[in-house]
N, C-alpha and C positions, 0 to 999 in steps of 0.2 A: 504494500500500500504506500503510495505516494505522503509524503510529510514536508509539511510547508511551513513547518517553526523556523524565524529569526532570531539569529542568536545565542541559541538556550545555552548556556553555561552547565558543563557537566563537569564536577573537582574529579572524576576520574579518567578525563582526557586533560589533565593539567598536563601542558610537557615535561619530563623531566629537565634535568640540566642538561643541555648539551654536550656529548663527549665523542670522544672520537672509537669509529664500529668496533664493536666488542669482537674480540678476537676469538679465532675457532667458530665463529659462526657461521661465514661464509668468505668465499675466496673469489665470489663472483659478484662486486656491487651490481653490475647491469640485471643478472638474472633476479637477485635479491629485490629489488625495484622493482620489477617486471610483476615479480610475485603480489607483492604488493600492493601493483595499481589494478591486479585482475582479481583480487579478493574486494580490494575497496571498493572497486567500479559493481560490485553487487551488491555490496553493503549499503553504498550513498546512492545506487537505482532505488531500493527497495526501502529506506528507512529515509532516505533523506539527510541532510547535512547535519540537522539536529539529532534527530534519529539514531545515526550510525555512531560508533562506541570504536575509541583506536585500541581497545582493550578485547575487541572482540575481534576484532580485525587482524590482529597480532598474533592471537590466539588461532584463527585460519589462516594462517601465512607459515612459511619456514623462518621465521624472525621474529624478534620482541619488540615492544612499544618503542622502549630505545632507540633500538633503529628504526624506525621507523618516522618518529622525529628529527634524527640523526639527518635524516636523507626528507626530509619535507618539510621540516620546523614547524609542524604543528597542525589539527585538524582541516584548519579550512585550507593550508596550503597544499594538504593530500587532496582536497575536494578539488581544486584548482588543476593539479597536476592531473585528477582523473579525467576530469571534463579537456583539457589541453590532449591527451591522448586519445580519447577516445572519438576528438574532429579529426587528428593524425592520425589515425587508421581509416575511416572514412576519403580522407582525400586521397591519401595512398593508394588505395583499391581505385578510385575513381582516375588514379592518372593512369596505371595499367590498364583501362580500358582504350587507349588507343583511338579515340574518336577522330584524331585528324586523320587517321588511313580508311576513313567511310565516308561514303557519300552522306550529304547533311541528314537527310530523312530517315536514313541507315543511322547514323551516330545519334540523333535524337528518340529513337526509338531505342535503341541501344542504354544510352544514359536513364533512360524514365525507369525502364523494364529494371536495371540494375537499381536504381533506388527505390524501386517498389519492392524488389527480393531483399536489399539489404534491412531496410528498415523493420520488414516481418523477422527478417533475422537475427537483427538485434535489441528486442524491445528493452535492455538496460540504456542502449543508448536515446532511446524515444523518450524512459523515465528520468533521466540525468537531463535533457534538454528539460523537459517540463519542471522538472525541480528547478531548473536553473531561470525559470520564466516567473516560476513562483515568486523568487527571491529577486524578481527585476532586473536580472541580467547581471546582480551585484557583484559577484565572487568572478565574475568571465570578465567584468570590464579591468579587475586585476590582475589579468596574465600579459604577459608578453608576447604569446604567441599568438594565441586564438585568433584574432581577426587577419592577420599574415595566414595562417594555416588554411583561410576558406576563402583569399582573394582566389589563388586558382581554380576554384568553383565555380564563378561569375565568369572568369576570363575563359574559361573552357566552353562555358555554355556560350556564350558570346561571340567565341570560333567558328561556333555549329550555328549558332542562327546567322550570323553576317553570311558565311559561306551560301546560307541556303538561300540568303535575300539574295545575292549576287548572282548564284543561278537560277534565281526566277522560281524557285520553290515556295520559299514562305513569303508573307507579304510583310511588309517592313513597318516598321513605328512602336513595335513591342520593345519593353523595356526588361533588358536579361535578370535583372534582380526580380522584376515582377514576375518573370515565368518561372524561373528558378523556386521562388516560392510558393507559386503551383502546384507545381511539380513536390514540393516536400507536402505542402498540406492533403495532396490525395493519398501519399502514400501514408502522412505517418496515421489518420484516421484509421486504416487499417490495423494499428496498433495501440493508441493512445484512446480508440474507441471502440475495442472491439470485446466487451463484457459486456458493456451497456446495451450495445448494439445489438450484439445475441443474446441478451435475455430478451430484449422487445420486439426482436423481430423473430426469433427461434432460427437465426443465421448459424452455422456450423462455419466458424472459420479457420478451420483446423482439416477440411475437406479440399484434397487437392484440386479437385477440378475446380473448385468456388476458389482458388485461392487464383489457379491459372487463368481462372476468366476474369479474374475482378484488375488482378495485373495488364490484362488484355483491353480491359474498359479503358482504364487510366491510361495507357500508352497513346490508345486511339484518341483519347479524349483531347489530349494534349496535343499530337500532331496533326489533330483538325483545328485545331484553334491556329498555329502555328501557318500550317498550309495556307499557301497561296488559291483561293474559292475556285474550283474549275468549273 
């Protein structure tokens, strides 16, 4: 369940003192990290910033609180590092898709199809953005990376429409931030509303066919809007 407390002070995520890694624990900071940011990133989907405990997170990791502050100085600066990786593997995957080697209408179906699969696939990352929406964007406009991490998102999408207005495919005056956000609100509904949805409509969104056609809807849906009227 989503938690949308500011703030809340808990004395058993107090940092300790700063020290440097406690020896014999690990010989690999990166994997230690790693460990780390994939326990937390379930912890703060599912409990939320307030919610989540670096004591129980510790406790599901190969590491102690210690380090764990050691290497993030403190809860909200794990909440931060989680949300910073978890837009870093989102755009990662999106730049292996290759859209400049396809024709425009090919790469924009291409791109929708992939973030309508990713999104069902990752619904910690659908509850980390909504937690983070909660809180007003607060703890994202502190990072350093986050907004560098999804300019090549805009500038991607921006290749594939320009490309497609040049060859007479789409019809031009659309703005790539506005579609872009299209394009996420079809998909993440399919995750951010899909309990609600199926108790009131008795939808099964766990049935592959409904899940291949509802991806099929959104792709069309968007590269009719997109297309040039014939």
């Amino acid at each position: 369940m989503l938690t949308a407390h500011m703030h809340a002070s808990d004395p058993t995520d107090a940092p300790p003192r700063r020290t440097r890694p406690e020896s014999g624990r690990t010989n690999d900071p990166e994997a230690t990290m790693a460990n780390i940011l994939e326990v937390a990133t379930r912890e703060f989907a599912e409990k939320g910033l307030a919610g989540a405990r670096i004591d129980e997170i510790a406790a599901l990791t190969r590491t102690s609180k210690r380090m764990i502050y050691y290497y993030f100085e403190s809860k909200e600066g794990l909440y931060i590092a989680v949300l910073e990786e978890a837009y870093r593997r989102i755009r990662h995957i999106e730049s292996d898709l290759h859209l400049e080697d396809l024709d425009p209408e090919a790469a924009l179906r291409t791109l929708v199809a992939f973030t309508c699969d990713y999104q069902r696939g990752n619904p910690d990352f659908i509850r980390l953005v909504l937690n983070e929406n909660m809180h007003r964007g607060e703890f994202m406009a502190r990072s350093t990376s986050i907004q560098s991490l999804n300019i090549p998102a805009i500038h991607g999408l921006r290749s594939v429409y320009e490309r497609g207005v040049a060859a007479g495919v789409f019809r031009a005056g659309l703005d790539p931030v506005d579609l872009h956000m299209s394009i996420s609100a079809l998909s993440v509904f399919n995750v951010a509303n899909r309990y609600t949805f199926a108790f009131l409509f008795k939808h099964d969104f766990d049935d592959l066919a409904s899940i291949a056609s509802r991806r099929d809807s959104i792709v069309e849906m968007v590269v009719r809007f997109v297309r040039v009227a014939s």
